[in-house]
Chimera marker file (.cmm) of the C-alpha trace (Angstrom):
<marker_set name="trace">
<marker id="1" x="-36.348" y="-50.197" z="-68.655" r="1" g="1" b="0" radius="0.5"/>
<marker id="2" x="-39.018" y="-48.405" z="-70.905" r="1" g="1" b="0" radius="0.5"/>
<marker id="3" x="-38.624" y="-47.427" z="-74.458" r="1" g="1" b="0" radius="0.5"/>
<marker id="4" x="-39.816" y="-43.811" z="-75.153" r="1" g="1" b="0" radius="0.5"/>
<marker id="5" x="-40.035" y="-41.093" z="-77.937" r="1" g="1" b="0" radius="0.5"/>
<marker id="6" x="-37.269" y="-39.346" z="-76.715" r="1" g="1" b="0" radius="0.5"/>
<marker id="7" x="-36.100" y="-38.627" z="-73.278" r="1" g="1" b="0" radius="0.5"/>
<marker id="8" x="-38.131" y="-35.574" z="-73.153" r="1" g="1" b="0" radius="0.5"/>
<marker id="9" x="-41.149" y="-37.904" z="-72.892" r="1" g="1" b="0" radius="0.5"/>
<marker id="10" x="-39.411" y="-39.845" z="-70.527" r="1" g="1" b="0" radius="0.5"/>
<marker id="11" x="-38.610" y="-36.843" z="-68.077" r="1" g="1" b="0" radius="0.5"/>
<marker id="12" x="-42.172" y="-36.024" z="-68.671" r="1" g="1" b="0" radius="0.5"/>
<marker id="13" x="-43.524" y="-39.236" z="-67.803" r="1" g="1" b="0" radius="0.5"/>
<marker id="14" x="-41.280" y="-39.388" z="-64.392" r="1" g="1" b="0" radius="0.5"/>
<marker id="15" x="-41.855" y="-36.242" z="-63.643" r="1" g="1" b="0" radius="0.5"/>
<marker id="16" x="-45.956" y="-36.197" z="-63.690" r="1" g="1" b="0" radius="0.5"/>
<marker id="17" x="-45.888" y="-39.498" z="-62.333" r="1" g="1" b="0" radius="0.5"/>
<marker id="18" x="-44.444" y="-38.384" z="-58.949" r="1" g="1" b="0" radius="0.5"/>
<marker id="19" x="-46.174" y="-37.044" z="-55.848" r="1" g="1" b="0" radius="0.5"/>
<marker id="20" x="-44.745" y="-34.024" z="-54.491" r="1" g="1" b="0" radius="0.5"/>
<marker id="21" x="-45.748" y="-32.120" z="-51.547" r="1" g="1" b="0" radius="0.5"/>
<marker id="22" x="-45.814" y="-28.133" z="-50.945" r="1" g="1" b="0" radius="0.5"/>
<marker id="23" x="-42.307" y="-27.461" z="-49.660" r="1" g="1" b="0" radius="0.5"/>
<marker id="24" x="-40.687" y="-30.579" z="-50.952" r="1" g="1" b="0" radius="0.5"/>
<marker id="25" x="-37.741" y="-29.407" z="-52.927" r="1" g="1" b="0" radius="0.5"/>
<marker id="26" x="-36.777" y="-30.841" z="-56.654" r="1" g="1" b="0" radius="0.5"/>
<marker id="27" x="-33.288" y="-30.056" z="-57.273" r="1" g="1" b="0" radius="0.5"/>
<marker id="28" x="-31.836" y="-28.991" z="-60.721" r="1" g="1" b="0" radius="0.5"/>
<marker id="29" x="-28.181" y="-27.840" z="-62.440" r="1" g="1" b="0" radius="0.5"/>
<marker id="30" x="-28.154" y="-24.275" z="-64.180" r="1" g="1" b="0" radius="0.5"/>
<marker id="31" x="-26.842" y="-26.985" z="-67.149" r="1" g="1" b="0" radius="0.5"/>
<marker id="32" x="-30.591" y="-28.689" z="-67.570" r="1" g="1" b="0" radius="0.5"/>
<marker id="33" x="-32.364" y="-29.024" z="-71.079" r="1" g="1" b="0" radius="0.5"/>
<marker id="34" x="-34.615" y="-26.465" z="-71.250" r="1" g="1" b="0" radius="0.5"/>
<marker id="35" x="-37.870" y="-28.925" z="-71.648" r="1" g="1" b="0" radius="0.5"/>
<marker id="36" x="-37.064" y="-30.963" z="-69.093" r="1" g="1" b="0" radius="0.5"/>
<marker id="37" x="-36.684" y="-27.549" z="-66.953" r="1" g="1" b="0" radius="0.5"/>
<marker id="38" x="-40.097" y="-26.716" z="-68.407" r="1" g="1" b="0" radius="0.5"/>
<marker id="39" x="-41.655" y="-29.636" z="-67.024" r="1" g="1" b="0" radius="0.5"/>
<marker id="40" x="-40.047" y="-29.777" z="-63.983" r="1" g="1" b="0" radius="0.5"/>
<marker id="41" x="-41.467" y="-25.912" z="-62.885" r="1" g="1" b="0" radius="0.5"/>
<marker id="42" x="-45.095" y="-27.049" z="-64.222" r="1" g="1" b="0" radius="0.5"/>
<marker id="43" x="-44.811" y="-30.162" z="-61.257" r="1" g="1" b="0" radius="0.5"/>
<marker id="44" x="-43.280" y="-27.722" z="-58.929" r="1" g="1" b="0" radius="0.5"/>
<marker id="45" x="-46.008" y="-25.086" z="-59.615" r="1" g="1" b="0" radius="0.5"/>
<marker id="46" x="-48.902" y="-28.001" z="-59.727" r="1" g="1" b="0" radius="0.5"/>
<marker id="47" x="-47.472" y="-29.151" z="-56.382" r="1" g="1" b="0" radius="0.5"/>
<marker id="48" x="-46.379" y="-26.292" z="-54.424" r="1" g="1" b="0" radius="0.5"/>
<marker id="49" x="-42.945" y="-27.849" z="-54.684" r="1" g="1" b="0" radius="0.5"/>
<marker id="50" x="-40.131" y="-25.567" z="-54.837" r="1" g="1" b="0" radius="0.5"/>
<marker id="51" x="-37.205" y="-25.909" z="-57.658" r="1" g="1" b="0" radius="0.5"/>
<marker id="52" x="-33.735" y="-25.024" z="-56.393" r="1" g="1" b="0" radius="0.5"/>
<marker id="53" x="-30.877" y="-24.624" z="-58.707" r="1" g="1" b="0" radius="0.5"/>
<marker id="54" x="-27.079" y="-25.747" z="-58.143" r="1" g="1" b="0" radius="0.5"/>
<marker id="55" x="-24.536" y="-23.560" z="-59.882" r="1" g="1" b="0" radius="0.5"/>
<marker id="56" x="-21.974" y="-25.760" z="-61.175" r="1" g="1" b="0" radius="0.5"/>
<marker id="57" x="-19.164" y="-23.811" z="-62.203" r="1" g="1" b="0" radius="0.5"/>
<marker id="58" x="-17.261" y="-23.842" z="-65.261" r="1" g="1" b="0" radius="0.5"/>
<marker id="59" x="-14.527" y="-24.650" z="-66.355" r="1" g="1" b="0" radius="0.5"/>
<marker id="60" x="-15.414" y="-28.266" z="-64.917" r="1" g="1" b="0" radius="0.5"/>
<marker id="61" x="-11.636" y="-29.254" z="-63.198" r="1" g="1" b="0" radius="0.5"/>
<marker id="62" x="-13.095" y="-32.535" z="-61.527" r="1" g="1" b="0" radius="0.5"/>
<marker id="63" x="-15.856" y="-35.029" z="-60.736" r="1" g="1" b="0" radius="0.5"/>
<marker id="64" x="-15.942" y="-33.805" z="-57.419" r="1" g="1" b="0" radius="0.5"/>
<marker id="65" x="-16.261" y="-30.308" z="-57.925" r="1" g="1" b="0" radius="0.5"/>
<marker id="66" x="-19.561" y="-31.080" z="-60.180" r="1" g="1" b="0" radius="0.5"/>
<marker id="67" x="-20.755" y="-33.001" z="-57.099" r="1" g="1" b="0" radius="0.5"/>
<marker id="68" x="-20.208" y="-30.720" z="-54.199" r="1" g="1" b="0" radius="0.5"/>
<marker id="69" x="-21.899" y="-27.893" z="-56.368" r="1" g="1" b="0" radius="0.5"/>
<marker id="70" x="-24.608" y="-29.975" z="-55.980" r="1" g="1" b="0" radius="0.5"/>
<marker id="71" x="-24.358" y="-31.109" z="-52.698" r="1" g="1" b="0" radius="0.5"/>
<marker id="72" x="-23.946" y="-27.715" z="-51.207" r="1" g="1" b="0" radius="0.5"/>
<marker id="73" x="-27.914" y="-27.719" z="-52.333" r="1" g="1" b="0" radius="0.5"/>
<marker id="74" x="-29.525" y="-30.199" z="-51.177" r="1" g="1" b="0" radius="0.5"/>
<marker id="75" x="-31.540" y="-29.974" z="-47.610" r="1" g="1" b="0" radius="0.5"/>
<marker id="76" x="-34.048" y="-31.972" z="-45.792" r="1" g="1" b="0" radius="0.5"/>
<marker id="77" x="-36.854" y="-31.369" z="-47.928" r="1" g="1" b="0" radius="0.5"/>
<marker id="78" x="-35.167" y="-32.410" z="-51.191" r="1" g="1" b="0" radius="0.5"/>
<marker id="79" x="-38.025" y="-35.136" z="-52.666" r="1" g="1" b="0" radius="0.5"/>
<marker id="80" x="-35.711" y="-35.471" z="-55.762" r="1" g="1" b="0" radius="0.5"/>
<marker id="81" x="-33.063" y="-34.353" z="-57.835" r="1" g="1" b="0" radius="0.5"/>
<marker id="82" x="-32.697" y="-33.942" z="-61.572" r="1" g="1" b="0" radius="0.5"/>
<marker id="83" x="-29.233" y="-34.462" z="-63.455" r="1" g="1" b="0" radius="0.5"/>
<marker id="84" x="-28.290" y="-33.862" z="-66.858" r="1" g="1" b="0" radius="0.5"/>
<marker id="85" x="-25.405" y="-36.374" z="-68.499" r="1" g="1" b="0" radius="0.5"/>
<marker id="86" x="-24.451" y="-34.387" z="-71.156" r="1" g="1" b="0" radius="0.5"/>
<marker id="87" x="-23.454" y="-30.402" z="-70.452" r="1" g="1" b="0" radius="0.5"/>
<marker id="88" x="-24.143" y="-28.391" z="-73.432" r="1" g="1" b="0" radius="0.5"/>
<marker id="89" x="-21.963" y="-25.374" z="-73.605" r="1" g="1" b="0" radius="0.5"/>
<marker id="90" x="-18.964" y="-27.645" z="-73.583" r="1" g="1" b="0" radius="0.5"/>
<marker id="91" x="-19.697" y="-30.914" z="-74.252" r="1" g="1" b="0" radius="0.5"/>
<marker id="92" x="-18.701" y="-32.236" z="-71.097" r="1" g="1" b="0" radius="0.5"/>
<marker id="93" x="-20.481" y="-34.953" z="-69.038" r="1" g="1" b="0" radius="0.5"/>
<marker id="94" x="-21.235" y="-35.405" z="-65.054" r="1" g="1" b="0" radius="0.5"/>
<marker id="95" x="-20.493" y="-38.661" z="-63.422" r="1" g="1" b="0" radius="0.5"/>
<marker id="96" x="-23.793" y="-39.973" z="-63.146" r="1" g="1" b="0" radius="0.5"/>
<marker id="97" x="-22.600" y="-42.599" z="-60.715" r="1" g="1" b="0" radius="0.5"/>
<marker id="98" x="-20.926" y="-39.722" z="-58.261" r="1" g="1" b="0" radius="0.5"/>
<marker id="99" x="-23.982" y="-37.934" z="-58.316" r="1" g="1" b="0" radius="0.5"/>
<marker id="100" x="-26.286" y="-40.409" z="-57.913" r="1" g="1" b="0" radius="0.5"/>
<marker id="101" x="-24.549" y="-42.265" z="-54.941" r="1" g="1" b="0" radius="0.5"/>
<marker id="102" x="-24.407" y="-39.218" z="-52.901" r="1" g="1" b="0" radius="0.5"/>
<marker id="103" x="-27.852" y="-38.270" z="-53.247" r="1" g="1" b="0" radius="0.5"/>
<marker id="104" x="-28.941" y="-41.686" z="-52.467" r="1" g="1" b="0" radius="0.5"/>
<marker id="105" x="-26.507" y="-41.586" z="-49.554" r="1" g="1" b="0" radius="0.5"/>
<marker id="106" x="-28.781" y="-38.500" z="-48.390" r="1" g="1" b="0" radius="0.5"/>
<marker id="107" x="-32.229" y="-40.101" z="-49.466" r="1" g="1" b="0" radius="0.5"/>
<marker id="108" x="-32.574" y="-38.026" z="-52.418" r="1" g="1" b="0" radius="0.5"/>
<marker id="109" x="-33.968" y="-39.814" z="-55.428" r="1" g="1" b="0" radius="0.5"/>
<marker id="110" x="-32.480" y="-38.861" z="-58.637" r="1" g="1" b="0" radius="0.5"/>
<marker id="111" x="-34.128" y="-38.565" z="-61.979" r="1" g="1" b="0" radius="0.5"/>
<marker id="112" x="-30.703" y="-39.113" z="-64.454" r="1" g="1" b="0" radius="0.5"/>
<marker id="113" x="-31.178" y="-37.346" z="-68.385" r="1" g="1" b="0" radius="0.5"/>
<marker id="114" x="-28.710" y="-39.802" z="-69.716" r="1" g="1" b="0" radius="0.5"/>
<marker id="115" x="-29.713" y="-39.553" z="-73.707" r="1" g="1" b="0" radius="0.5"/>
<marker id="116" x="-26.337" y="-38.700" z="-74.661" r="1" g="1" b="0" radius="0.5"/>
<marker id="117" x="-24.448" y="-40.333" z="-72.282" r="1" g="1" b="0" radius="0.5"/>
<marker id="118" x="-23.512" y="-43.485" z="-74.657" r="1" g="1" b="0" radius="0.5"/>
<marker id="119" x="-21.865" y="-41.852" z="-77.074" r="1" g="1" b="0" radius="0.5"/>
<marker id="120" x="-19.857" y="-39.211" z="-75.325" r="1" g="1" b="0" radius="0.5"/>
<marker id="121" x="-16.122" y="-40.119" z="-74.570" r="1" g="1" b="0" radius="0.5"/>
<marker id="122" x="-15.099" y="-37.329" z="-72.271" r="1" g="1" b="0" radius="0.5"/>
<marker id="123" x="-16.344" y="-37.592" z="-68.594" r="1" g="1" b="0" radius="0.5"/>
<marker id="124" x="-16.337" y="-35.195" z="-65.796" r="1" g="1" b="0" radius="0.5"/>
<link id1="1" id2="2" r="1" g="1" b="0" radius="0.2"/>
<link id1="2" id2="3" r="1" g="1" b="0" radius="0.2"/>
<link id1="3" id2="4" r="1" g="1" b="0" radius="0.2"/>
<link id1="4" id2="5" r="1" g="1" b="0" radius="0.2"/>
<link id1="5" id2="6" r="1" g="1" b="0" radius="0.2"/>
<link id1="6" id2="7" r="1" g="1" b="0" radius="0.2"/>
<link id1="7" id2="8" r="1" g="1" b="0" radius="0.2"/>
<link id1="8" id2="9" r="1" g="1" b="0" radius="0.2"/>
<link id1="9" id2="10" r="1" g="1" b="0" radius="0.2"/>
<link id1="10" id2="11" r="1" g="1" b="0" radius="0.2"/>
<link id1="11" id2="12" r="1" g="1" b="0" radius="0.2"/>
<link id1="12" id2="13" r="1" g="1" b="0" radius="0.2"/>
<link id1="13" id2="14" r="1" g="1" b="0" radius="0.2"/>
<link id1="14" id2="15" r="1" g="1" b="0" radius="0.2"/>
<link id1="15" id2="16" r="1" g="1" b="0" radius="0.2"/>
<link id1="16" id2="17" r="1" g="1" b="0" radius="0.2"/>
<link id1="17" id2="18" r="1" g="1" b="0" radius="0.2"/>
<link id1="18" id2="19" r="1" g="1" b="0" radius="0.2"/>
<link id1="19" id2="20" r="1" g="1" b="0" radius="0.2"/>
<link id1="20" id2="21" r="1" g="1" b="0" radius="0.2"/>
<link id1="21" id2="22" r="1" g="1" b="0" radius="0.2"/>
<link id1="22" id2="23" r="1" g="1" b="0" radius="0.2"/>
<link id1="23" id2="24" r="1" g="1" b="0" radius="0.2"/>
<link id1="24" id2="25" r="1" g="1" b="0" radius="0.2"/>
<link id1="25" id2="26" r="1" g="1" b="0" radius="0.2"/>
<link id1="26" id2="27" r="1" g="1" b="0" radius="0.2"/>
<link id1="27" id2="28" r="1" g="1" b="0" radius="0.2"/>
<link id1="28" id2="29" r="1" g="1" b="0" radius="0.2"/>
<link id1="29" id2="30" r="1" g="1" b="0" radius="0.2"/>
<link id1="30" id2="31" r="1" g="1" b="0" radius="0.2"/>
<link id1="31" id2="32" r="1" g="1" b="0" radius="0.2"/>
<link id1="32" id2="33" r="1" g="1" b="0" radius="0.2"/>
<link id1="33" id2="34" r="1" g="1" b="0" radius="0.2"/>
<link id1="34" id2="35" r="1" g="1" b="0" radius="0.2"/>
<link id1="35" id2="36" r="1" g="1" b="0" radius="0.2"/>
<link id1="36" id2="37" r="1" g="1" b="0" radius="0.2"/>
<link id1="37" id2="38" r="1" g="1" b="0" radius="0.2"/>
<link id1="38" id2="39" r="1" g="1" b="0" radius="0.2"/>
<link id1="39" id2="40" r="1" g="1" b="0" radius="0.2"/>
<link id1="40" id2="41" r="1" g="1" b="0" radius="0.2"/>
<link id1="41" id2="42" r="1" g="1" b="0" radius="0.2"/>
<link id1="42" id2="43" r="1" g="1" b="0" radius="0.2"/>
<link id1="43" id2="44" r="1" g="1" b="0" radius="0.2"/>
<link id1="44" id2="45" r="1" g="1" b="0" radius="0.2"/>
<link id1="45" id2="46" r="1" g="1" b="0" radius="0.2"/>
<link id1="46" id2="47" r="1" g="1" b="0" radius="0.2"/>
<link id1="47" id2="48" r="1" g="1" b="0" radius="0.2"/>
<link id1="48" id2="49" r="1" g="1" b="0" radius="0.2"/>
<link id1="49" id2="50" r="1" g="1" b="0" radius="0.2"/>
<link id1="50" id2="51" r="1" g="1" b="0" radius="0.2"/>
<link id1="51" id2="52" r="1" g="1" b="0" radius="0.2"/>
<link id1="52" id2="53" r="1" g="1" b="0" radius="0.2"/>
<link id1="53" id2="54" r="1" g="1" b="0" radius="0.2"/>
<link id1="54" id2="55" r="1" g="1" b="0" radius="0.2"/>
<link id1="55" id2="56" r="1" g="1" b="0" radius="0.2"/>
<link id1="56" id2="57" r="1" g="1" b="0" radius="0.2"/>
<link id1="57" id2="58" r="1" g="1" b="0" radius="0.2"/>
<link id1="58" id2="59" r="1" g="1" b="0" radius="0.2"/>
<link id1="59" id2="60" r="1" g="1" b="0" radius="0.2"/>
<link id1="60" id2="61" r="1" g="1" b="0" radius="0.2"/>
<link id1="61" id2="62" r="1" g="1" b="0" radius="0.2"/>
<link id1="62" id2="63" r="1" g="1" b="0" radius="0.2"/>
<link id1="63" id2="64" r="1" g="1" b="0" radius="0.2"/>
<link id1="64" id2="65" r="1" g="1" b="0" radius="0.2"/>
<link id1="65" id2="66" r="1" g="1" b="0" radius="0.2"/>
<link id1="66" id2="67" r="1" g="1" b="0" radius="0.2"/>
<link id1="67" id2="68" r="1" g="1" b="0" radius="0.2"/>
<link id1="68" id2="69" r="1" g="1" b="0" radius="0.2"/>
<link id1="69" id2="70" r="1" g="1" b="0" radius="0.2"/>
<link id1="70" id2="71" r="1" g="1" b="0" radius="0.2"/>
<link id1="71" id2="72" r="1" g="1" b="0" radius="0.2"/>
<link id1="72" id2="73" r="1" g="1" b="0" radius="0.2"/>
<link id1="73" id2="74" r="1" g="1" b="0" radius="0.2"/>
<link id1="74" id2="75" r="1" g="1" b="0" radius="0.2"/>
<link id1="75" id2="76" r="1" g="1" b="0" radius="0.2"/>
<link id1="76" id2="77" r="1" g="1" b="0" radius="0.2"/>
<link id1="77" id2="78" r="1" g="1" b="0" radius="0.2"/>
<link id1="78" id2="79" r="1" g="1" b="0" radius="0.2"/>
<link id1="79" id2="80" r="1" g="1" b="0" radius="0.2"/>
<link id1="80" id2="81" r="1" g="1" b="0" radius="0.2"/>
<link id1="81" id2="82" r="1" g="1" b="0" radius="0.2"/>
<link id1="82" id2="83" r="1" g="1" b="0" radius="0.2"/>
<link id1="83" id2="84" r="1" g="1" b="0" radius="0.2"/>
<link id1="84" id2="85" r="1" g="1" b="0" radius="0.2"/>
<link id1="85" id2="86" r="1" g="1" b="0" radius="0.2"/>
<link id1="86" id2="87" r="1" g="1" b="0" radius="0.2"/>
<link id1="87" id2="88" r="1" g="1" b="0" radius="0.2"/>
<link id1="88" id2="89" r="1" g="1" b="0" radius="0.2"/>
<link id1="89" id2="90" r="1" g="1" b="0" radius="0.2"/>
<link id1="90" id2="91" r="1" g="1" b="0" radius="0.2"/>
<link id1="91" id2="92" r="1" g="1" b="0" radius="0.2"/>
<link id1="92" id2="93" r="1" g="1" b="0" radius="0.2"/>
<link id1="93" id2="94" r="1" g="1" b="0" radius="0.2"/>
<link id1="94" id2="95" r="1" g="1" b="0" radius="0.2"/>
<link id1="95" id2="96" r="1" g="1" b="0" radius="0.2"/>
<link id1="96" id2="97" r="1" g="1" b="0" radius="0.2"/>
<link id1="97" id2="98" r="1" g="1" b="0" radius="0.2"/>
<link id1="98" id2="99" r="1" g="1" b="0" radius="0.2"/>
<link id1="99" id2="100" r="1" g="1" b="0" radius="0.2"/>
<link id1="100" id2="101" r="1" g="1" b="0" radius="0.2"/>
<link id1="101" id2="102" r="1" g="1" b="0" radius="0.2"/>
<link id1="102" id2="103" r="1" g="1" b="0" radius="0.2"/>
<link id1="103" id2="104" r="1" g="1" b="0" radius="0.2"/>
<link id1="104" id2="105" r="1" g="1" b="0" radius="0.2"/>
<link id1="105" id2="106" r="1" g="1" b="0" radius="0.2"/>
<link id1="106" id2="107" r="1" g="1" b="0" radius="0.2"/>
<link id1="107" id2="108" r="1" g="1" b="0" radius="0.2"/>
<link id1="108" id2="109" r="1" g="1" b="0" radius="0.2"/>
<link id1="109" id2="110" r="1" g="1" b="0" radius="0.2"/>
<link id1="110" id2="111" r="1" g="1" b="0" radius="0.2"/>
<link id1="111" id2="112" r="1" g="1" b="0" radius="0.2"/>
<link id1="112" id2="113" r="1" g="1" b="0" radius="0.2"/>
<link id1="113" id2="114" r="1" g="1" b="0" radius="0.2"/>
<link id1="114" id2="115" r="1" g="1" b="0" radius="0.2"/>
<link id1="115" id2="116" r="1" g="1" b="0" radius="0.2"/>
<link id1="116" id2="117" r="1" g="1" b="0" radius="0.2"/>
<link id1="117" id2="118" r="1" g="1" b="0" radius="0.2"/>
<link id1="118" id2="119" r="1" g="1" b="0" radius="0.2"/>
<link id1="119" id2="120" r="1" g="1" b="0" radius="0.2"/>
<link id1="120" id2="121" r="1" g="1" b="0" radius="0.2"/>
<link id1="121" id2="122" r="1" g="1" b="0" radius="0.2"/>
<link id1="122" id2="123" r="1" g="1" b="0" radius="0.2"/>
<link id1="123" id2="124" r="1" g="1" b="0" radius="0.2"/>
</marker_set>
């Protein structure tokens, strides 16, 4: 565990920390925080790295619908993924757990934005 700034900084630091190769894919929700976004296209760009974006619908109905909108993504050349707790628009939160498990299950390491995870009571 580190203790940063804010978890900006801590995206950031991940993020520039990593080594990605030219076609590796970094996978993303349409629900990301626009910095982390921001730094997430610079490493892309830097690396020749390509961003790919899940759709997650909403309304949000289930856990599992958050995590096959992601899973219909991913592909062989997924390096890592990036997933947001806390969903803006509505205030809704993805199962971190869900997610994570089945992109470890397909050797995709996951980068989790969990600032506002602890104090949010409603999970999706």
């Amino acid at each position: 565990m580190v203790f940063v700034q804010n978890a900006t900084a801590g995206v950031n630091s991940v993020m520039r920390s990593l080594e990605f190769r030219p076609g590796d894919e970094i996978l993303v929700t349409a629900h990301d925080y626009n910095a982390c976004r921001n730094v997430i296209r610079y490493v892309a760009q830097r690396t020749g790295a390509v961003v790919v974006q899940a759709d997650v619908p909403l309304p949000i109905n289930s856990p599992r619908q958050v995590i096959d909108a992601i899973l219909e993504r991913v592909t062989a050349t997924d390096a890592a993924g990036h997933a947001r707790s806390h969903h803006q628009p509505d205030g809704a939160c993805f199962s971190d757990r869900g997610i994570v498990r089945e992109l470890d299950r397909r050797g995709v390491d996951t980068l989790v934005d969990g600032a506002h995870g602890p104090g949010i009571s409603h999970w999706i």
